[in-house]
C-alpha positions in Angstrom: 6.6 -19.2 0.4 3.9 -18.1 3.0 0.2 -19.1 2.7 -1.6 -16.9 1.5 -5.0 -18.0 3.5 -7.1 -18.6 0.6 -7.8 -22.8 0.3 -7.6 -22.9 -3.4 -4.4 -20.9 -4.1 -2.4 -22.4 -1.4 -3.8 -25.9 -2.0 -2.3 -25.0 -6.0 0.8 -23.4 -4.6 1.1 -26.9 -2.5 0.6 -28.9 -5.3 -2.2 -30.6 -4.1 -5.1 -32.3 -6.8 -7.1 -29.3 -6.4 -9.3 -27.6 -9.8 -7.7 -24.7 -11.4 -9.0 -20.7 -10.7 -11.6 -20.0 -12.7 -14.8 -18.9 -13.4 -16.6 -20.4 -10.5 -19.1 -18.2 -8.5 -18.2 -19.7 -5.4 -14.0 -18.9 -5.1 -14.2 -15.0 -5.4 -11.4 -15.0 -2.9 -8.9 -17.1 -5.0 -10.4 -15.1 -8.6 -9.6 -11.9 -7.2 -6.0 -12.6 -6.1 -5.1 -13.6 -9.8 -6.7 -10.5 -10.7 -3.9 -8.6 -8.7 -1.3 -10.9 -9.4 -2.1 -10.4 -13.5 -2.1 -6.4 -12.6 1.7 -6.7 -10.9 2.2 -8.7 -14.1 1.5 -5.5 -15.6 -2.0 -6.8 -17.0 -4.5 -3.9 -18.1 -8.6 -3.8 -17.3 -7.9 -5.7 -13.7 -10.5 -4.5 -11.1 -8.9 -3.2 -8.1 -10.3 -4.5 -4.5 -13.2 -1.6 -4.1 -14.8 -2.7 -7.4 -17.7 -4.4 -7.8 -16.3 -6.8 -10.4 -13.0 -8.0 -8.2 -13.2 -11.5 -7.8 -15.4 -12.3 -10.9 -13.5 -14.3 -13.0 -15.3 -13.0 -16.6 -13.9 -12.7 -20.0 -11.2 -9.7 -19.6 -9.7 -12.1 -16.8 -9.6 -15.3 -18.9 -8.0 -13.5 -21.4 -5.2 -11.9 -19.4 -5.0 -15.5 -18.5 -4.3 -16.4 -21.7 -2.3 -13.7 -22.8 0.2 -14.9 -19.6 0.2 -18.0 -20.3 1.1 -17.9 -23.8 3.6 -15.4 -22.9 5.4 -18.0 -20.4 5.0 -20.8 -23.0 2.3 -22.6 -20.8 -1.0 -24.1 -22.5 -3.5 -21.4 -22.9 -6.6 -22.6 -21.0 -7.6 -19.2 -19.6 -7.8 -21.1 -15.8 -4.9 -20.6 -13.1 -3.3 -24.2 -12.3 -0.4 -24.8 -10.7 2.2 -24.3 -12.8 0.4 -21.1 -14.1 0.0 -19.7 -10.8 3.5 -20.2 -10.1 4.5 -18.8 -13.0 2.7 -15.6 -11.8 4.7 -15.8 -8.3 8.1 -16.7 -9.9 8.1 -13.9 -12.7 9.0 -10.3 -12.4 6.4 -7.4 -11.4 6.0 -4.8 -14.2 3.9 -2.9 -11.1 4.0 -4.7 -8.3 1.2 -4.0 -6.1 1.1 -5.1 -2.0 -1.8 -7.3 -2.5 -2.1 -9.9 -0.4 -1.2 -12.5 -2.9 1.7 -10.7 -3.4 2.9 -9.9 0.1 2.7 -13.8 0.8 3.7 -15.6 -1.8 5.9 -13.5 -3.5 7.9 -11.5 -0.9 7.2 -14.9 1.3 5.5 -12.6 4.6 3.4 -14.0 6.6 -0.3 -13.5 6.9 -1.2 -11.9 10.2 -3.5 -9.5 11.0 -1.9 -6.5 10.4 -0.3 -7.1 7.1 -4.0 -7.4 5.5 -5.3 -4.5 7.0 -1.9 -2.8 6.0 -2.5 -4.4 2.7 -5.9 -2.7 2.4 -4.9 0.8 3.8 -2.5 0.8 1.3 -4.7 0.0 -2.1 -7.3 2.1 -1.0 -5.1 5.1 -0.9 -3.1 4.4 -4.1 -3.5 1.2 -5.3 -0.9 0.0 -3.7 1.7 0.7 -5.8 5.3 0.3 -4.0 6.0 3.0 -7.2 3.5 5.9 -5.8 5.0 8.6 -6.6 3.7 12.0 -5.9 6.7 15.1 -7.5 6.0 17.6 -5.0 2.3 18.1 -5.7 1.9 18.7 -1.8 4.4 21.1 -1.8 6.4 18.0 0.7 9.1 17.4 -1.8 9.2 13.6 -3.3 6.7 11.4 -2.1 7.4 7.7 -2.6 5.8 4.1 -1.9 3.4 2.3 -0.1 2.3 4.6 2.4 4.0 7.9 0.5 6.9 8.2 2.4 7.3 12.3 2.0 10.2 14.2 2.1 9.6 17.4 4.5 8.7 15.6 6.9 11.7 13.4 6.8 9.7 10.0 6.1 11.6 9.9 3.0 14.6 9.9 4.6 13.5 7.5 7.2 13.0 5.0 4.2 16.0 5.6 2.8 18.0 5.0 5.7 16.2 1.6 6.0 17.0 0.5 2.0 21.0 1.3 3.6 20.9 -0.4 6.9 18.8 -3.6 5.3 19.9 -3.8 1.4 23.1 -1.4 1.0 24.6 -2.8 -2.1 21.4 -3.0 -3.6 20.2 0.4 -2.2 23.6 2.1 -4.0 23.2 0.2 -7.3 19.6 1.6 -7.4 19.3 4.5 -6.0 23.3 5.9 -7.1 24.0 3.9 -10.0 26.5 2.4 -8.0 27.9 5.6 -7.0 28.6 5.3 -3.0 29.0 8.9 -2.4 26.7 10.1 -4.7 24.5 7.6 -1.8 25.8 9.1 1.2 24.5 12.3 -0.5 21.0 11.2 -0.8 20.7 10.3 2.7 22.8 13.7 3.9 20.0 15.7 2.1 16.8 14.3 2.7 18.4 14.5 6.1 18.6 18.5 6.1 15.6 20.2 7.2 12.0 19.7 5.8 14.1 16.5 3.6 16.5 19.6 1.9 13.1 21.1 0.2 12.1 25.4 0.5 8.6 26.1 1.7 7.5 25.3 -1.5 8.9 21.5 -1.5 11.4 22.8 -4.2 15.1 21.2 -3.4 17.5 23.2 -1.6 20.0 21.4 -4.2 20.0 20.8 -7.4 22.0 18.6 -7.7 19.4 16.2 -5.1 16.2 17.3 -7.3 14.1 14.3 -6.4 11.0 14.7 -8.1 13.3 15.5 -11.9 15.3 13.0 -13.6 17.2 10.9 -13.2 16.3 10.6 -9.4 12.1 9.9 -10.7 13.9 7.1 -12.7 15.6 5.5 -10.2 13.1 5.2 -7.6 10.9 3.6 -10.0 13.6 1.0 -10.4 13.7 0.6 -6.6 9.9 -0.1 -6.7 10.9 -2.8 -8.7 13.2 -5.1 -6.8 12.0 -7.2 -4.6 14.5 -7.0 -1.9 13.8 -3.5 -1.3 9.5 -4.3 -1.6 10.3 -6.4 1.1 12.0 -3.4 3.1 8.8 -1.1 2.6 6.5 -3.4 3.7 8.7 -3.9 6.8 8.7 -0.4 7.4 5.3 0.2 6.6 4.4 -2.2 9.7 6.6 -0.9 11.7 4.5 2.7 11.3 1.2 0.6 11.8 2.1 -0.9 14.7 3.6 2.1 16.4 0.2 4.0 15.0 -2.2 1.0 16.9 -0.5 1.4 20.2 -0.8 5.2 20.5 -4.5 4.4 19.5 -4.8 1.6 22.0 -4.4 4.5 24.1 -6.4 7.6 23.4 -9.3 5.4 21.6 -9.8 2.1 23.5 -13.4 2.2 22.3 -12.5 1.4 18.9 -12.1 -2.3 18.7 -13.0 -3.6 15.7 -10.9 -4.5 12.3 -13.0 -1.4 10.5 -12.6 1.1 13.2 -8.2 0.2 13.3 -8.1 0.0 10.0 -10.1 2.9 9.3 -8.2 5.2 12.3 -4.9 3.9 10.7 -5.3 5.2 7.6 -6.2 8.4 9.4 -2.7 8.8 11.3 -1.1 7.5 7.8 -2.6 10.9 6.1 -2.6 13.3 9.3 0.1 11.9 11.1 -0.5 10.3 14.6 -0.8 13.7 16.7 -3.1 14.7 14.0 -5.6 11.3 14.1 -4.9 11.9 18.2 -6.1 15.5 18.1 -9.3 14.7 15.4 -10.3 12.0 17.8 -9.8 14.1 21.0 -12.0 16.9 19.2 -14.9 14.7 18.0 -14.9 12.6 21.1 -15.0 15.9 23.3 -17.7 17.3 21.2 -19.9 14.2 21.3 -19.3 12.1 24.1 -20.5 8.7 24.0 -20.8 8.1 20.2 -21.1 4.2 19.2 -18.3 3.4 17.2 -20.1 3.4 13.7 -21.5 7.2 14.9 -17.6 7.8 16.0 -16.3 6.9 12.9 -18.6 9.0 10.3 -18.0 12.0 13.2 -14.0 11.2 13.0 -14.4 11.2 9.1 -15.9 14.8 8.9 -13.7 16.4 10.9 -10.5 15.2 8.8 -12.4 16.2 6.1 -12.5 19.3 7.3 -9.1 19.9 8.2 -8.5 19.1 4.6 -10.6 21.4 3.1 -9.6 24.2 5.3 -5.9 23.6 3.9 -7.0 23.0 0.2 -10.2 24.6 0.1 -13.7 22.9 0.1 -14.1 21.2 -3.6 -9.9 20.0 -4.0 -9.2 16.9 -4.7 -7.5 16.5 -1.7 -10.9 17.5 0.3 -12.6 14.9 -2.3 -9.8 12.2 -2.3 -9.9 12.4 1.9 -13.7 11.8 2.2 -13.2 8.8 -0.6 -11.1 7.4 1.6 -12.6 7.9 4.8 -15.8 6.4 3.6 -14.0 3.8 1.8 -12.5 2.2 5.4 -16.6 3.2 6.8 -18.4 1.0 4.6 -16.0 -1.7 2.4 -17.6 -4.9 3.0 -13.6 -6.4 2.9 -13.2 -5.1 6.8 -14.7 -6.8 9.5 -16.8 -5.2 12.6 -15.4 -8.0 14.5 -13.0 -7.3 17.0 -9.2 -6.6 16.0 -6.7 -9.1 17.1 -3.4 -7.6 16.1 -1.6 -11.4 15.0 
């Protein structure tokens, strides 16, 4: 499996003579990724990566510990050792989340640059579920995974194709209960225009209703295999990547890990010719901002946008300035430049 780039769990993972996780002030880093691990093991009361109390190895951790531990048949200390840690690696996600921890050293993906901040983008927004599902609350049809892959605007579809080309048996077994035309029918009409959904995001077919059972059933299921986890998070990069060249280009001032995180999480909600034309429209209305200044400028105008599509108090107007100032002022990005490896 990959390293995760935290000394203590990949020292354990190694099986080097190395003290268990636990309650120790000074190894927030290793603490907090068996906090998400336990939370893919479907453990309740984990903090989540914004939260003051991530990392904090305190009672309600020790005794998910436990709980785990006894489950597995493994002495119940409350402290992650080796064979407890692997035990959390090896066994099977109740909700998998793209964590970091997870990302390396259960689906075995390297740690580069990129995969952290997409790791980030990706809990901030929803946890980062590879479940998220969102039945047509948007009005875009199903929206599924990571970075809510959305039906109208074929992403879905995009997705899907990708679970055929990479996993096909799997993607049929999971998706079709083994049915290969019924399949070929998914892909055919999330394939039709706006992903086979009416103006409203209502199918055009019943028989393909993706947000009703048993389609919300099945995708759930595809959240939970690991083979097609490993597809999202493939695909998910690919859309960063493609997203940090275009900004390479109409945003060369932003530069650091903050700024390309934050922007990416931009074009994940607008699109990229929507974070290319909030950009264009701040940078035109105030030349010369400093990045930080740029930033809180980019953030108000994609709130904004928002709330002149939702109205001023939605939740979508108050879940898009959450998440812009998330990305603005987390202390988990960096201001130090972005190197994309």
């Amino acid at each position: 499996m990959a390293q995760c780039g935290i000394p203590r769990i990949d020292q354990l993972i190694a099986g080097q003579d190395v003290p268990p996780v636990g309650n120790d002030p000074q190894d927030r880093a290793a603490a907090g990724l068996v906090q998400d691990l336990l939370a893919s093991q479907g453990a309740s009361g984990m903090p989540g990566v914004l939260e003051e109390s991530h990392g904090s190895y305190g009672a309600k951790t020790t005794a998910a510990v436990q709980q785990f531990q006894q489950s597995k048949g493994l002495p119940a200390s409350g402290k992650v050792d080796a064979a407890t840690l692997q035990a959390l690696v090896n066994a099977p996600a109740t909700r998998p989340t793209a964590c970091l921890g997870y990302l390396t050293l259960v689906l075995d993906l390297e740690a580069t640059s990129m995969l952290r901040v997409m790791s980030l983008t990706t809990q901030f927004e929803g946890g980062g579920r590879f479940g998220a599902l969102n039945l047509n609350t948007d009005k875009a049809g199903l929206s599924f995974g990571l970075i809510q892959w959305a039906q109208k605007p074929l992403r879905l579809n995009e997705l899907l194709r990708k679970f055929q080309s990479s996993q096909q048996q799997v993607f049929v077994s999971v998706l079709a209960d083994g049915d290969p035309a019924r399949a070929k029918g998914l892909i055919a009409h999330t394939a039709k225009t706006r992903g086979g959904t009416n103006a409203d995001g209502s199918t055009t077919d019943s028989g393909f209703d993706l947000v009703k059972e048993p389609w919300v059933s099945r995708f759930r299921k595809a959240a939970l295999d690991r083979t097609l986890q490993a597809v999202q998070v493939t695909a998910a990069l690919e859309a960063f990547n493609t997203s940090f060249r275009q900004l390479q280009n109409f945003a060369p001032q932003i530069k650091s890990e903050r700024g390309v995180a934050f922007m990416l999480d931009v074009a994940n909600q607008h699109g990229d010719g929507g974070a290319k034309s909030i950009f264009q429209a701040v940078n035109q209305a105030q030349p010369g901002l400093s990045e930080p200044n740029l930033l809180t400028a980019i953030e108000n105008e994609s709130v904004r946008r928002v709330s002149s599509q939702f109205g001023a108090g939605s939740n979508e107007a108050r879940s898009t300035h959450n998440r812009r100032e998330a990305f603005r002022l987390t202390p988990l990005l960096s201001n130090a430049p972005f190197s994309i490896t």
